[in-house]
C-alpha positions in Angstrom: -28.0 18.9 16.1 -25.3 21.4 14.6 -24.0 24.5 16.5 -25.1 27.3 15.3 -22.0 30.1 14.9 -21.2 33.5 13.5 -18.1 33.8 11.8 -17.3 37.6 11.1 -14.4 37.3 8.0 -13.0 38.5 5.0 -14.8 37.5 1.8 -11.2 35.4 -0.2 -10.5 32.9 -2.7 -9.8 30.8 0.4 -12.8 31.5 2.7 -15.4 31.8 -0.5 -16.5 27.9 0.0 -17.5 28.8 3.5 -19.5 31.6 2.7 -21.3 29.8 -0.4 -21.5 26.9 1.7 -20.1 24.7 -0.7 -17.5 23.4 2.2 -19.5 23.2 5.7 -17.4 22.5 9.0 -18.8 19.2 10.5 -21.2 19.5 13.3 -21.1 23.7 12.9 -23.6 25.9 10.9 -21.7 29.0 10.3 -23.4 32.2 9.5 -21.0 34.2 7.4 -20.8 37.7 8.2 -18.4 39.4 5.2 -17.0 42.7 6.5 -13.4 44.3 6.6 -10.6 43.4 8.9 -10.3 46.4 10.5 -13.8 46.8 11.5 -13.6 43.0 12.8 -10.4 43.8 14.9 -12.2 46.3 16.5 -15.3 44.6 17.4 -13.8 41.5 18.7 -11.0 42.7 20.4 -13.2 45.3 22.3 -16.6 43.1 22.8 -16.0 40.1 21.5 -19.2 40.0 19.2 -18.6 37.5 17.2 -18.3 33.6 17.9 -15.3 32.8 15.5 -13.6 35.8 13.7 -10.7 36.7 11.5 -8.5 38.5 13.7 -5.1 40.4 13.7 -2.5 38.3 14.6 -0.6 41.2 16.7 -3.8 42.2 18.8 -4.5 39.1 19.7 -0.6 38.8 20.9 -1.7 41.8 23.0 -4.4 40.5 24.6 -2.9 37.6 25.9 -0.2 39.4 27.0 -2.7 41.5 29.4 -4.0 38.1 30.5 -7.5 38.6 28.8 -8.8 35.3 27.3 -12.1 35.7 25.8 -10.6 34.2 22.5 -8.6 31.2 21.7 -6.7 30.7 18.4 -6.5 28.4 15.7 -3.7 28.0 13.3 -5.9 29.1 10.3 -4.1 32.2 8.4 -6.6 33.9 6.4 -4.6 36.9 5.5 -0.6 36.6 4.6 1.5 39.5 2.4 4.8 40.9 1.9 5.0 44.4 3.5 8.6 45.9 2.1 5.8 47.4 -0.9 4.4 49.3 1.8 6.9 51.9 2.8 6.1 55.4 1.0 8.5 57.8 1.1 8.1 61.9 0.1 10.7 62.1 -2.8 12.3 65.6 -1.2 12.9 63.6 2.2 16.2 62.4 0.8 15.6 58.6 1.6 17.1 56.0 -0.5 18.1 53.4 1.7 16.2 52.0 4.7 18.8 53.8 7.2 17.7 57.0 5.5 14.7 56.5 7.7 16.1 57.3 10.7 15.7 60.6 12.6 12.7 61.5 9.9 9.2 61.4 10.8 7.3 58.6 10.0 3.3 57.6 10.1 1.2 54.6 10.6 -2.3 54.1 11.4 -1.8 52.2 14.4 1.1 51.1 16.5 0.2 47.6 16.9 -1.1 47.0 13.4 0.5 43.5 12.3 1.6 44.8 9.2 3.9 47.6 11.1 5.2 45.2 13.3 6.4 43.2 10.3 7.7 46.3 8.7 9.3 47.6 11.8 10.8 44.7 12.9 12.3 44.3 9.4 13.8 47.4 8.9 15.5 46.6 12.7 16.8 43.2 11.6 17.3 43.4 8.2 18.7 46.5 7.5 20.0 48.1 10.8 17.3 50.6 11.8 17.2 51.6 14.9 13.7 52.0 15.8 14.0 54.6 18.6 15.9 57.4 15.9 12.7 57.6 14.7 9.7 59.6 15.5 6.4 57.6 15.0 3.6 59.8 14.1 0.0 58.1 14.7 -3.2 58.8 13.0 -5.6 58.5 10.3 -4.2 57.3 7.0 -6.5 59.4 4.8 -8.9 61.1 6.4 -8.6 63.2 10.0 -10.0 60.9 12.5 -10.1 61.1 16.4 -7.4 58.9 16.4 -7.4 56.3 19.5 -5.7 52.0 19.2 -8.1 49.8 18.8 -7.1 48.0 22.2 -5.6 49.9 24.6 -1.5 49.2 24.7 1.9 50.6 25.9 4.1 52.0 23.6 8.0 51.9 24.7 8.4 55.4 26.9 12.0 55.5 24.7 10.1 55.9 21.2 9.4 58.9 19.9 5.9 59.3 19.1 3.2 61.8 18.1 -0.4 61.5 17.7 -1.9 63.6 15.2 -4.6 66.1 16.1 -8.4 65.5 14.5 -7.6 68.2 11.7 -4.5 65.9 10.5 -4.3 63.0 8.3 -0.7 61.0 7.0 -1.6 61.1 3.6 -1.9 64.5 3.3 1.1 65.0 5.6 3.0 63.2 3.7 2.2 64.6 0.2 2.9 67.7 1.8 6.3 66.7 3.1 5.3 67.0 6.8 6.0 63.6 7.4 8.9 61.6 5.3 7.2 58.2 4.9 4.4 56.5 5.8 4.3 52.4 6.6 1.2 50.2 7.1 -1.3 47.8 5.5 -2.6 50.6 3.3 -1.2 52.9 0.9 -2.1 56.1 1.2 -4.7 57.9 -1.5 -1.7 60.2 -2.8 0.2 57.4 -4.0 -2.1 55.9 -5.7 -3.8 58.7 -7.4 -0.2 59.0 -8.5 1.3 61.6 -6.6 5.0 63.3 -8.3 6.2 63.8 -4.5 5.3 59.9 -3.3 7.5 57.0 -4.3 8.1 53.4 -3.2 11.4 53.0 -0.4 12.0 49.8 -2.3 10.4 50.4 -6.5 11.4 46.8 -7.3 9.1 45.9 -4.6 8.7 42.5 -5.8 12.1 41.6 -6.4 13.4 42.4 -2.8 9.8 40.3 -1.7 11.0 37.6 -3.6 14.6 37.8 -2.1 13.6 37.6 0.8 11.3 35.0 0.9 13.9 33.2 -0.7 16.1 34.0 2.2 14.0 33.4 5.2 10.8 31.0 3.5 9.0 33.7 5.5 5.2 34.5 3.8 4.3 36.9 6.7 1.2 35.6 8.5 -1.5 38.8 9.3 -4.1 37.3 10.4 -5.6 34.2 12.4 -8.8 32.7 13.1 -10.2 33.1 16.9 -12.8 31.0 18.8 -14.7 32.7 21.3 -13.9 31.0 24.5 -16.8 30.3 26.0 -17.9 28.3 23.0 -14.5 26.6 22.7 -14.8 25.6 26.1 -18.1 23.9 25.3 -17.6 22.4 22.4 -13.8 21.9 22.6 -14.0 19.9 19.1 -14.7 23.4 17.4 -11.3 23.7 17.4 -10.6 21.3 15.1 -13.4 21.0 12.8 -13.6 24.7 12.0 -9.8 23.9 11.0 -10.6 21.4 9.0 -13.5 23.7 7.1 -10.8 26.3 6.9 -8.6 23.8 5.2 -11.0 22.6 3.1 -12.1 26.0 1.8 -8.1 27.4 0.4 -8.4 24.3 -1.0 -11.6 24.8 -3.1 -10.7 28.0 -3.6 -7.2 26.7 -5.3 -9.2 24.5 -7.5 -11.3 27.1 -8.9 -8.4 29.0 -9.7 -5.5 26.0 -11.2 -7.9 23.5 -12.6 -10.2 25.7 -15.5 -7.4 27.0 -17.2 -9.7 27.7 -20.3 -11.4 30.6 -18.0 -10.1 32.8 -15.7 -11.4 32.7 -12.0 -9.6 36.1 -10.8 -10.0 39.2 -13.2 -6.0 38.9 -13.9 -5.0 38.3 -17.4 -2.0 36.7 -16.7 -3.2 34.4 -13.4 -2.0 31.0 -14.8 1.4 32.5 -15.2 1.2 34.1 -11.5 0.2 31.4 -10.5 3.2 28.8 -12.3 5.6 31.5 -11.0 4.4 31.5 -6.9 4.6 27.9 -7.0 7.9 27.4 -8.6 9.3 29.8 -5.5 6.8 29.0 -3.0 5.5 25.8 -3.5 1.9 24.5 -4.3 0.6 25.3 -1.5 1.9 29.2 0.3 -1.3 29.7 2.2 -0.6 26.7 3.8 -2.3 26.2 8.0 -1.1 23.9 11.0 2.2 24.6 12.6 4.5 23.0 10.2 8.1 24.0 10.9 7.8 26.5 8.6 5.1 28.3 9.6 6.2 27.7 13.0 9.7 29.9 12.2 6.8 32.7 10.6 5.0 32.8 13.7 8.2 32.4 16.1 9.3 35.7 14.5 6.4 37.7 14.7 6.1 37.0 17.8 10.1 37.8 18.3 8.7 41.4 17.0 5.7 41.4 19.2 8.2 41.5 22.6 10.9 43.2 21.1 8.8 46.2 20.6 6.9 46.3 23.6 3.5 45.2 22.7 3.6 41.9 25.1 5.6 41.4 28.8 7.0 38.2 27.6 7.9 36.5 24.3 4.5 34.1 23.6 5.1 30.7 23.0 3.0 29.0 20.6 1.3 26.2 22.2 0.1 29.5 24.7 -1.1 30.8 21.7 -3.3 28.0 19.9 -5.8 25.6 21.0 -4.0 22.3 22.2 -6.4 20.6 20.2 -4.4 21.6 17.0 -0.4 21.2 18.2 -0.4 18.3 16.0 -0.9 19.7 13.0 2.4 19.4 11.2 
């Protein structure tokens, strides 16, 4: 008989056989719960709802870092993007260069958001930013909010930070030029309803993406897949043949995209050629799982980030941070 399993997870190109069923993991019977990251994040790390989940890659750093393990990963990467897009500046703020950033205010929706770790620990190894010059100003992105992390943490006692008041919101900050940039995995609703005052830090987002990729072969990982424990640890073989669904899935979802070229899977007019272009810098294959040496340098880093920052005691290793079942994957 097949266990029966929730998976709570983004609806992608990648994870779309799974929901359709058209790829089932052996021995498992998943019912597909499609809802958005952050409300996943929030659930699982807090109760643990949900029997294998998308989950932020940095909160789940957290947690094992306090010891708590009600979740054990897999190395399934759901959700990977270039972040150097995602730095909005106020064009009065006088920032042209990432250095400008220091000792001006900047926002983000959540400390220990993996796409502000990536950013962050970018700006402090690629361009020289010290990360304490700057005052970090917390809080909802586009709407007032009673702001509180998802997961409890400690944030450095030498950082500068502010946490906005329930009348406050960055994006309105920022278009106002309270604030002189905002970083994060979303772009604030000034920006893209077009905003005069609101640029990009980097305009040739893409270029500088591509550069660095080309630099480092780094496709920053967001996002894993956790197992809740307690079913791991009885049925240790979930491990693997969830991973193997996973796999299985990008991979149908790949198909539908590179083998009909006479339609177009994605509402993109120019997919094929996006699609020629990726591979010929990133290979077939840039969602790629397992712990292949280079996804092991993409995790090593982010990680790195994680200590260097304060949001573990210890720099993570990664056989701590997967199930032992899936070390071999290379």
């Amino acid at each position: 008989m097949n266990l029966n399993l929730t998976l709570a997870c983004g609806l992608y190109d990648r994870t779309l056989a799974l929901k359709t069923g058209a790829v089932k993991p052996e021995g498992i019977d998943l019912n597909f719960l499609v809802m958005t990251p952050a409300e996943i994040f929030r659930r699982q790390s807090r109760h643990t709802e949900f029997d294998v989940a998308e989950m932020s890659f940095s909160t789940y750093s957290i947690l094992l870092g306090q010891e708590d393990y009600r979740m054990i990963a897999i190395p399934v990467f759901p959700s990977r993007k270039f972040r150097q897009s995602e730095i909005i500046i106020n064009r009065n703020s006088k920032i042209e260069t990432p250095k400008d950033l220091v000792g001006k205010r900047v926002g983000c929706s959540e400390y220990q958001q993996t796409a502000a770790v990536w950013i962050r620990g970018q700006l402090q190894h690629d361009y020289g930013v010290d990360l304490k010059e700057i005052t970090w100003c917390f809080g909802g992105l586009n709407e007032p909010e009673n702001w509180s992390p998802r997961i409890p943490i400690s944030i450095p006692s030498d950082y500068n930070i502010e946490i906005l008041n329930n009348t406050q919101c960055l994006n309105e900050m920022l278009e106002k030029g309270e604030i002189d940039a905002v970083i994060g995995a979303n772009l604030p609703k000034a920006f893209l309803n077009g905003s005069s005052n609101l640029d990009r830090l980097f305009p040739d987002y893409q270029a500088v993406e591509s550069a660095y990729y080309q630099r480092t072969k780094i496709f920053p990982i967001m996002h894993i897949v956790v197992i809740k424990r307690e079913v791991y640890e009885k049925a240790p073989w979930t491990a693997m043949n969830l991973y193997s669904g996973f796999d299985k899935s990008k991979t149908y979802g790949a198909q539908l995209m590179d083998r009909v070229p006479s339609t177009l899977f994605a509402s993109l007019p120019w997919l094929m050629a996006h699609m020629e272009n990726t591979t010929e810098l990133m290979g077939p294959d840039p969602f790629k799982y397992g712990l292949d040496p280079q996804n092991r340098n993409n995790i090593e880093t982010l990680l790195l980030y994680n200590y260097e920052q304060g949001l573990v005691p210890k720099r993570l290793s990664i056989e701590e941070f997967f199930a032992p079942e899936t070390h071999h994957l290379t």
